[in-house]
C-alpha positions in Angstrom: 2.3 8.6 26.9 3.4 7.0 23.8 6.5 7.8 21.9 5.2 8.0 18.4 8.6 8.0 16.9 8.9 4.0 18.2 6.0 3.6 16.1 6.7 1.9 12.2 5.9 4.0 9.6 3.0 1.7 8.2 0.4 0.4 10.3 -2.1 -1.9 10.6 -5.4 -3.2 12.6 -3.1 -6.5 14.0 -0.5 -4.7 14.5 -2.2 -2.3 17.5 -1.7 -4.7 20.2 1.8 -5.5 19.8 2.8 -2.0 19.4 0.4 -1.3 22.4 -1.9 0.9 20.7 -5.7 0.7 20.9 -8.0 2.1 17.9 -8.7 5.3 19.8 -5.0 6.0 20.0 -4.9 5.2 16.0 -7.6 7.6 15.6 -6.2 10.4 17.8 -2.7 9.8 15.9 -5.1 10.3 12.5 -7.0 13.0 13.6 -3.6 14.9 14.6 -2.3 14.2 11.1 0.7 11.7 12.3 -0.9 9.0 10.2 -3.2 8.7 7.3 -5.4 6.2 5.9 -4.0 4.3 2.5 -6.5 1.9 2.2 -9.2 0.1 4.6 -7.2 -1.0 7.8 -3.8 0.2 6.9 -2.5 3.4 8.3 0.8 5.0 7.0 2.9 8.1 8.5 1.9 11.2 7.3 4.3 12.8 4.5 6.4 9.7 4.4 5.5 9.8 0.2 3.0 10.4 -2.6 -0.7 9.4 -2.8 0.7 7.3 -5.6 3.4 5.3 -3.6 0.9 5.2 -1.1 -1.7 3.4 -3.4 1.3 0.8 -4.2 2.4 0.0 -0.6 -1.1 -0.9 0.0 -1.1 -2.9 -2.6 1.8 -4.5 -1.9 0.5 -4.8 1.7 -2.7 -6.4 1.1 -1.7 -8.5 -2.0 2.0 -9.1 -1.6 2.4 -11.4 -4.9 0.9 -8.2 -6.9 3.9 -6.6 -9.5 3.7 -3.4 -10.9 3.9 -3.5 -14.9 3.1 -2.6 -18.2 3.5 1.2 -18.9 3.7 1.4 -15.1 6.6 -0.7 -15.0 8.2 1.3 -17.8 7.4 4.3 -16.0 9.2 3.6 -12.7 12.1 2.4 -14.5 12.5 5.7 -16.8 12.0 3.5 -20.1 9.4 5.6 -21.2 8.4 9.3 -21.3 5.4 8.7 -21.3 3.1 9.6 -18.0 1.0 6.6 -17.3 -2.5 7.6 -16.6 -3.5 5.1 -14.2 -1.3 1.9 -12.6 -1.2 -1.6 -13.9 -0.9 -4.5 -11.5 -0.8 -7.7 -12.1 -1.3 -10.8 -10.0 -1.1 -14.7 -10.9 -4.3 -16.1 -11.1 -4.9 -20.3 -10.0 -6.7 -22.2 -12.6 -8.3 -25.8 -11.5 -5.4 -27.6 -12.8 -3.0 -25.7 -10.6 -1.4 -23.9 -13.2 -0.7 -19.7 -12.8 -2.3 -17.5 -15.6 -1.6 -13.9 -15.9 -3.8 -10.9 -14.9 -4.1 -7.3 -15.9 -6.1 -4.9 -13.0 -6.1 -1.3 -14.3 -6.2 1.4 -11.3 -7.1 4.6 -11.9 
């Protein structure tokens, strides 16, 4: 039997094999509430943080040249007292010429 401890705290799809885990064994360590779903094929360990984190580290996971900012930014760095509604991420977008442009995705 596996030793869940061994396991790192976020998982993913490509990283069953190396740890020697099969989906079944994912499921079963979901269904007893050791892991939890963040986002579509990424699995973190239960209790570990907030649905909020949770929604950045699969962010970061998936899209690692994403930053937080705005009133986000502001947020997480106490700048503000204000209680941002949703989170602001921003990625660099690649124009034809090459050249990185700005983006703004609002998530609610």
């Amino acid at each position: 039997m596996m030793d869940i401890a061994t396991l790192p705290d976020l998982l993913s799809y490509d990283d069953l094999g190396p740890q020697s885990l099969t989906r079944y064994g994912l499921d079963r360590l979901i269904e007893s509430g050791e892991f939890e779903r963040i986002a579509p094929g990424l699995f973190l360990r239960s209790g570990l943080t907030d649905d909020t984190t949770a929604a950045w580290i699969a962010i970061a996971a998936k899209k690692p040249d994403a930053t937080l900012c705005l009133l986000t930014a502001l947020s997480l760095h106490e700048l503000t007292d204000e209680i941002p509604t949703r989170s602001d991420i921003a990625r660099a977008l690649t124009l034809d010429r090459g050249h990185g442009v700005g983006c703004v995705m609002p998530l609610v």
